[in-house]
N, C-alpha and C positions, 0 to 999 in steps of 0.2 A: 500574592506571588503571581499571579495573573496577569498578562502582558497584552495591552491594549483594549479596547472596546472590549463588551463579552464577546468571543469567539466559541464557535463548534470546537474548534481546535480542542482536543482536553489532553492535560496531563495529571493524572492519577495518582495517587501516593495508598501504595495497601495493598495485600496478597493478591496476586494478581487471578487466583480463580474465586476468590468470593467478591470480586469486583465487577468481573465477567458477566456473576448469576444478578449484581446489583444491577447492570446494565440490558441485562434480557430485555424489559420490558418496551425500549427505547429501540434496543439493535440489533434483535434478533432476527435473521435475514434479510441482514442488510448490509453486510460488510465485503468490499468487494476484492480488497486484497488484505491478506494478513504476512506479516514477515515475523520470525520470532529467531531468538538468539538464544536457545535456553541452555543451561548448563550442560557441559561435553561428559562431566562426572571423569574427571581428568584427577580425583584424589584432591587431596590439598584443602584449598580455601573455595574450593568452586561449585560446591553443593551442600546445603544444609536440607537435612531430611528430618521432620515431626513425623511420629507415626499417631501422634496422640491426634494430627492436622489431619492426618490421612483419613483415621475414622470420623471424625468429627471436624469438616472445615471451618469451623469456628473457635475451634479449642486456641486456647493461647500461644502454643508452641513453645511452651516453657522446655521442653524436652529436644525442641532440635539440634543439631548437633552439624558436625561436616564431618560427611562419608568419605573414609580413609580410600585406598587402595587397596586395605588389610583387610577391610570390611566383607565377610563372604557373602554379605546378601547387597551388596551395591549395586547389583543389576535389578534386581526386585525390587529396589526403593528408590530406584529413576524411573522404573515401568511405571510405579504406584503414583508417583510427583505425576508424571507425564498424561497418563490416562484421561485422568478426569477433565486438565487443562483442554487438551484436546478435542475432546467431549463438546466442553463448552463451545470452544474456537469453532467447529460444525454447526452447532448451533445458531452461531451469530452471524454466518456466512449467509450471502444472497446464493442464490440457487447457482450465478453462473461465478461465484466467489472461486479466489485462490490463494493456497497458502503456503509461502517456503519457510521452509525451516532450516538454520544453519549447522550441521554435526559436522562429527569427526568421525576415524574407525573403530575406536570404542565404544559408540552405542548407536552405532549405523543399522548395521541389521536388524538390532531390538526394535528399533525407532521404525524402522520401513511395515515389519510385520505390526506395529501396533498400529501405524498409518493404516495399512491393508485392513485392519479390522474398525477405524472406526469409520474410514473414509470409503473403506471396499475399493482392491484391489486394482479394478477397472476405472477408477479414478486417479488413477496414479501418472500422471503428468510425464515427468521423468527426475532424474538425478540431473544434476549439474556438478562435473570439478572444477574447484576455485581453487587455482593455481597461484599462492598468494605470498611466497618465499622462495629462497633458494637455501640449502640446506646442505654445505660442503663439510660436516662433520663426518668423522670414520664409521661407519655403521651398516647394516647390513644393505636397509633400502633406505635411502635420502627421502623423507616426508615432506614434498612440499604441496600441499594441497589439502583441503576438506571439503565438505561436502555440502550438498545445496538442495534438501529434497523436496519436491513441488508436485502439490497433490488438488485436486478439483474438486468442489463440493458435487460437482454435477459435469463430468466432463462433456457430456453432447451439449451445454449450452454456456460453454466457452468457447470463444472467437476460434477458430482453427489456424489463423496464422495471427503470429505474434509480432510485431516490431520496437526495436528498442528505441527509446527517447534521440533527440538532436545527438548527433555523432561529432563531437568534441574534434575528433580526426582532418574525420570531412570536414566541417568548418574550416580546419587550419592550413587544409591543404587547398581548400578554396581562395582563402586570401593567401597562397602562396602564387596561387595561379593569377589570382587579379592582379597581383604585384607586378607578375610578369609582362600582363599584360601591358601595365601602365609604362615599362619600359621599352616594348618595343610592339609594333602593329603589323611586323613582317610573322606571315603565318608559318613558315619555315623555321625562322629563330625562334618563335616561342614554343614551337613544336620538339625542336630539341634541348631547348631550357627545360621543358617540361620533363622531358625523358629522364636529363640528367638528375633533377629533385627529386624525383621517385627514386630512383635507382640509387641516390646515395640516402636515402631514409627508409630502404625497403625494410628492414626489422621494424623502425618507429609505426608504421605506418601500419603493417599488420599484412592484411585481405586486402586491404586498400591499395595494395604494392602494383597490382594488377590494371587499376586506371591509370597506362601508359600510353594509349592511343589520344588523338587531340583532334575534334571534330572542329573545324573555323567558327561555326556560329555559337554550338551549346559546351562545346570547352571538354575539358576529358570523361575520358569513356574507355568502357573493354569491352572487348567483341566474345558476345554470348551465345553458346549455341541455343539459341530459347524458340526457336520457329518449329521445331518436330513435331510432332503429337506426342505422347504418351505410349499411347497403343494405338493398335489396327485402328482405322478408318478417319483416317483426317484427311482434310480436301487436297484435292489432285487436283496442281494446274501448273503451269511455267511462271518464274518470275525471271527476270530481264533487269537493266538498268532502268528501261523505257516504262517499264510499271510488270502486270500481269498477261502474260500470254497463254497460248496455247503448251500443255507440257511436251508438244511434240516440237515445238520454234526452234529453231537451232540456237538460239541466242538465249535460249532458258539454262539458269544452273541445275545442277543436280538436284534430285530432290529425293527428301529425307526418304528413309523406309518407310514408316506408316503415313507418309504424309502429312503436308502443313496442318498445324495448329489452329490458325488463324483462317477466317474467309477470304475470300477474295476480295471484297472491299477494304475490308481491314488492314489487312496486306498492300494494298494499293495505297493506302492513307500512309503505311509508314514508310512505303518508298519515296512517297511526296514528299513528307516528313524527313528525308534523310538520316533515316535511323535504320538501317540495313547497309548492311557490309557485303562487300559483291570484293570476293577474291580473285586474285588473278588468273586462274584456272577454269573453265565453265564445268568440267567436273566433280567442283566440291559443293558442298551445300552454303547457302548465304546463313550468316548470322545477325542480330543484334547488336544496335549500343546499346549499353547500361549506361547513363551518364554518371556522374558524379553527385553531379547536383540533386539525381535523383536519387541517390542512395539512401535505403534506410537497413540498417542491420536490423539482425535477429538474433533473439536470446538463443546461445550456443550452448551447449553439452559443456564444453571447457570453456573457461571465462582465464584469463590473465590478466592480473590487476594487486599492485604491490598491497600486500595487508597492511604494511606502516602506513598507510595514508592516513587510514583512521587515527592514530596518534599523533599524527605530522596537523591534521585538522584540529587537532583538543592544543597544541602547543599553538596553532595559529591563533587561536581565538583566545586563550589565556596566558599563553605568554611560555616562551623555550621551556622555561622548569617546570611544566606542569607535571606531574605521572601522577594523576590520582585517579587514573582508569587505563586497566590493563587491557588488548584486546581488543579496542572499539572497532566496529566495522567500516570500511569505507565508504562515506555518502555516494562514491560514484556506485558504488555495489549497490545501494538501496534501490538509489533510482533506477539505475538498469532494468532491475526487478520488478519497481512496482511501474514502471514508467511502459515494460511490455505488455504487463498483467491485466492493468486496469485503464480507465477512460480521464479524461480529465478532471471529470466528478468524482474520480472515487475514493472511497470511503476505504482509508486503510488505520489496520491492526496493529500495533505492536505490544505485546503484552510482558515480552521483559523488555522493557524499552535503555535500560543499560546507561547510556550516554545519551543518549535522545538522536540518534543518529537516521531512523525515522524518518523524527520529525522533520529535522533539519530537509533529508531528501526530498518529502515531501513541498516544504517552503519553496525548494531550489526549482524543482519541477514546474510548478506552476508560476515562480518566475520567467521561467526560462518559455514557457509557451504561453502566458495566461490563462492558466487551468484553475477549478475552483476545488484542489483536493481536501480533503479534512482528514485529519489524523487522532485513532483514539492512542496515547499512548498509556499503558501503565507499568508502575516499578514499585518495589516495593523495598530496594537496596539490599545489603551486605551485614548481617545482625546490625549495628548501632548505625552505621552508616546507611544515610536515607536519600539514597542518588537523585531522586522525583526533585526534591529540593535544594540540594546542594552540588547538585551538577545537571540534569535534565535543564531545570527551569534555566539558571543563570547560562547553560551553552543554549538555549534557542532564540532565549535577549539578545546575546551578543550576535550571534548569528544572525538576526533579523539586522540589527542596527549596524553592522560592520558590510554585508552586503546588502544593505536595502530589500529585505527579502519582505514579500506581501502577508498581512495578517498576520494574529498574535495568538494565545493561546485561555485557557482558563483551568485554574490550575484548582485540583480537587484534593480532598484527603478523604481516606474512612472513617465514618463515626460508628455509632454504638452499632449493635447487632438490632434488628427488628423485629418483632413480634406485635399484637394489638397491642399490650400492654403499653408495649416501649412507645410507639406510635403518638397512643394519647398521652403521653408526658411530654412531650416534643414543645420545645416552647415555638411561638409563631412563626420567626424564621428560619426555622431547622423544620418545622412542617412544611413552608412555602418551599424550602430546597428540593423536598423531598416529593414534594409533586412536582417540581420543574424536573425533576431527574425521571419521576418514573409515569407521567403522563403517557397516554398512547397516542397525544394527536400530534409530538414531536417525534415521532418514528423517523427514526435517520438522519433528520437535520438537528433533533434536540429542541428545546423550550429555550424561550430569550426569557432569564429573571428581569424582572421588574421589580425595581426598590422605592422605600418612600413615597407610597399612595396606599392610601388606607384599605383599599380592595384591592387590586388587581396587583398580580402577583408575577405573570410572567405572558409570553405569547408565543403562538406555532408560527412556523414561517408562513404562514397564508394569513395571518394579520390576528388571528380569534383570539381571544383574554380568557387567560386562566384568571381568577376570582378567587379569595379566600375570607370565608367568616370563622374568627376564633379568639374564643374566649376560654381557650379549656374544655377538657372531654366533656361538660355537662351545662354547657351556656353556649354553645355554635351552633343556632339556630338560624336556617336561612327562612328568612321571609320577606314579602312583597316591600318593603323598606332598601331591605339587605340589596338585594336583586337588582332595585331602580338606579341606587346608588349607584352598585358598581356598574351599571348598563350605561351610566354617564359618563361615570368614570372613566371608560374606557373608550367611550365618544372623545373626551378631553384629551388624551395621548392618540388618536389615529388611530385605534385599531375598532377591528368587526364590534358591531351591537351583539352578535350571533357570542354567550357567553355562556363557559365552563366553568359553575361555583361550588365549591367545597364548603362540603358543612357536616356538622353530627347527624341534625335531622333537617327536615326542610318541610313548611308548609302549606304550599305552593305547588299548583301540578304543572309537570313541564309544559313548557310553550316553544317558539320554532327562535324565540328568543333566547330561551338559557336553556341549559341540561344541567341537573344535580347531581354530582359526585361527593356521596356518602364515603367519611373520614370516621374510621381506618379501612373500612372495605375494598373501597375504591383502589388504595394503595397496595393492598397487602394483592387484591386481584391482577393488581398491574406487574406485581412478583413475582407472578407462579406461584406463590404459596397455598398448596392446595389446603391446609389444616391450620390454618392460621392461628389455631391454641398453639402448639405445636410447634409449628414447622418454625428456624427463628437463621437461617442457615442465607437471610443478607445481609448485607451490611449498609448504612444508611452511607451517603458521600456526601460532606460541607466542602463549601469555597471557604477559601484563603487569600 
């Protein structure tokens, strides 16, 4: 099910908090945006609650059920689902990670106080409303919006301003303006072409309505008052057409209360520049262009952005009749989000990953600027219905290959639960997965499997060979045979001499050449399992 070369990319198939604890060992602070969708507890089909899951995240879930409306403990068994998820998601975050989460007002305030307790309060980003319907039914208040809450693992080492991804807008209102231009080169006429296009798209257009002014050289702009200070003490002096003067020239405009902003060279540089607006009055104070070209939005408090899109996307890509997912989020919503949150590398979350809508955002994003993002997603579907497979995987194909989107994905499922025992029964390639999954020298990028060579099993992105000897828990002896072999071995594919080999026991003292990773220890270490009789609470992940 896996689409193209192996990819970081992963899409997950299995409960998505015993996947989480499966993942620790690889991702734990290092995830740099998380987005999640999880259930609103709206009654109906929209939440199944295990409490046998709850005590024990391994139990079967033979018991779950879906929490009515009628149900009096419905808020106790979304706090209880939610908790732990949560937990984990902190966990797996980089220090300057972020995480939004999609609600509604059913379990908003629940949702905020358990955020405040496991993120702590003063990490608390803000809310977002997503204005995402219009809602002309008879009722008391018209509902058209939910909610968007965004919390910091570590808020002082998050960016302090945020910018949203290439503005769709702007783009279009750019080549409205080039159009203009290519029809006429009188500055005059394109200046009140320009007026007119605005002014008859001021709703499409939004904030944007406002670059109505038309500079000759760098093209539209609105005049900002950005030159003030803040507060008391900004520099005092005259500006003029002619550059900076004395603030007593008669030919100086007024100047702000606490004085300009900028110095006086700086100042000077943007009067050369012709980015200062000098009003008709000497009076008033000068302002800025903002151009257009230079505009980058910011992630706002309110967002407006129709919710069908996400369904209008699943019908584009499979065809008008689809409805075999209610609800889907809109990609342009993801990327917004993760496109302000995070860097071109990063590393994003989605753990009910729903439709794979994500994913797709992320694809689009690094299309669209050449970023190298990687997404984990996981789903675990709807009782019998297994969305990971029968709709994540087949909408991220189609979406790669219908808009040429970069890189593929590797698609995982859960296997058995883990413990030593289970460990040494593992036949060779369910071991080999299982250190490419839970190695530490693939922290945040993951391990490239290696198939079909008799030793070498996988490698870190710095080139170095994972190595495996196995015979069974009582015949995986490494020794100087074992060691040479695959030290060739892994000469013959291009990667580092410098190797990591698995084995039961090893006779051999390390050299600057190999390091021995003792099987099962090694693994269950790499866990967290601190009682490894005991503890049996991950779950092992196979490709598909």
């Amino acid at each position: 099910m896996s689409h193209g070369e192996q990819s970081p990319n992963l899409v997950i198939e299995g409960d998505n908090l015993q996947v989480m604890v499966s993942l620790q060992s690889q991702y734990n602070d290092t995830v740099d945006v998380v987005y999640i969708d999880p259930p609103y507890n709206r009654g109906g089909n929209d939440f199944r609650y295990s409490d046998a899951r709850y005590k024990d995240p391994d139990a079967d879930a033979s018991d779950a059920v879906y929490i009515t409306n009628e149900d009096g403990g419905r808020h106790t068994k979304w706090l209880n689902y939610m908790a732990p998820r949560l937990v984990t998601i902190q966990r797996l975050m980089a220090d300057h990670g972020v995480v939004f989460v999609s609600i509604n007002d059913i379990e908003l305030g629940r949702l905020l106080m358990l955020m405040d307790e496991v993120f702590d309060e003063s990490n608390r980003i803000g809310v977002i409303a997503w204005k995402g319907s219009a809602d002309n039914n008879p009722s008391r208040i018209a509902i058209e919006h939910e909610y968007i809450v965004c919390y910091a693992k570590s808020i002082k080492k998050v960016a302090k301003q945020w910018t949203t991804p290439n503005d769709d807008v702007r783009d279009a209102l750019l080549e409205q303006y080039d159009a203009i231009c290519l029809e006429t080169d009188i500055y005059v006429e394109r200046k009140k072409r320009w007026a007119q296009l605005v002014k008859a798209n001021k709703e499409a257009v939004g904030r944007l309505g406002n670059y109505t002014e038309l500079d000759p050289v760098k093209g539209p702009y609105q005049s900002a008052r950005r030159v003030h200070n803040p507060k008391p003490g900004g520099y005092r002096y005259g500006v003029c057409e002619d550059g900076v003067v004395s603030a007593s020239d008669p030919r100086a405009y007024a100047m702000p209360l606490n004085g300009y902003r900028f110095k006086p060279e700086t100042m000077e540089r943007h009067i050369q520049e012709g980015r200062i607006v000098f009003p008709k009055n000497r009076g008033q104070i000068v302002q800025m262009k903002d151009f257009l070209v230079d505009y980058r939005g910011s992630l706002r408090s309110v967002i407006e952005l129709d919710a069908r899109a996400g369904a209008y996307r699943l019908k584009n890509l499979f065809g008008k009749d689809f409805d075999g997912f209610r609800n889907a989020k809109p990609v342009e919503l993801i990327e917004m989000l993760v496109g302000a949150a995070g860097g071109k590398d990063a590393l994003v979350l989605d753990c009910f990953a729903g439709s794979g809508t994500t994913g797709e955002a992320v694809l689009q994003l690094n299309k669209r600027d050449g970023g190298s993002r990687k997404f984990l997603l996981i789903e675990e579907g709807n009782g019998e219905d297994l969305y990971a497979r029968t709709l994540v995987v087949p909408r991220l194909r189609r979406a790669i290959e219908v808009d040429g989107l970069p890189g593929g994905f590797t698609f995982l499922a859960t296997g058995k639960q883990l413990d030593r025992k289970a460990i040494l029964g593992l036949e060779r390639d369910k071991i080999a997965a299982l250190i490419c999954q839970t190695d530490r020298s693939g922290v945040r990028t993951g391990i490239r499997a290696i198939s079909g060579k008799q030793w070498v099993i996988g490698a870190n992105q710095r080139g170095e060979a994972l190595a495996l000897v196995w015979q069974g828990p009582t015949n995986s002896r490494v020794d100087v045979e074992s060691i040479n072999a695959a030290i060739a071995e892994a000469r013959e594919i291009g990667l580092s001499a410098k190797l990591q080999i698995y084995g039961t026991t090893c006779t051999v003292s390390e050299t600057s050449a190999f390091t021995f990773k003792q099987i099962p220890d090694e693994i269950l270490l790499n866990l967290n399992l601190e009682d490894p009789e005991e503890d049996d609470d991950v779950v092992s992940l196979y490709g598909t």
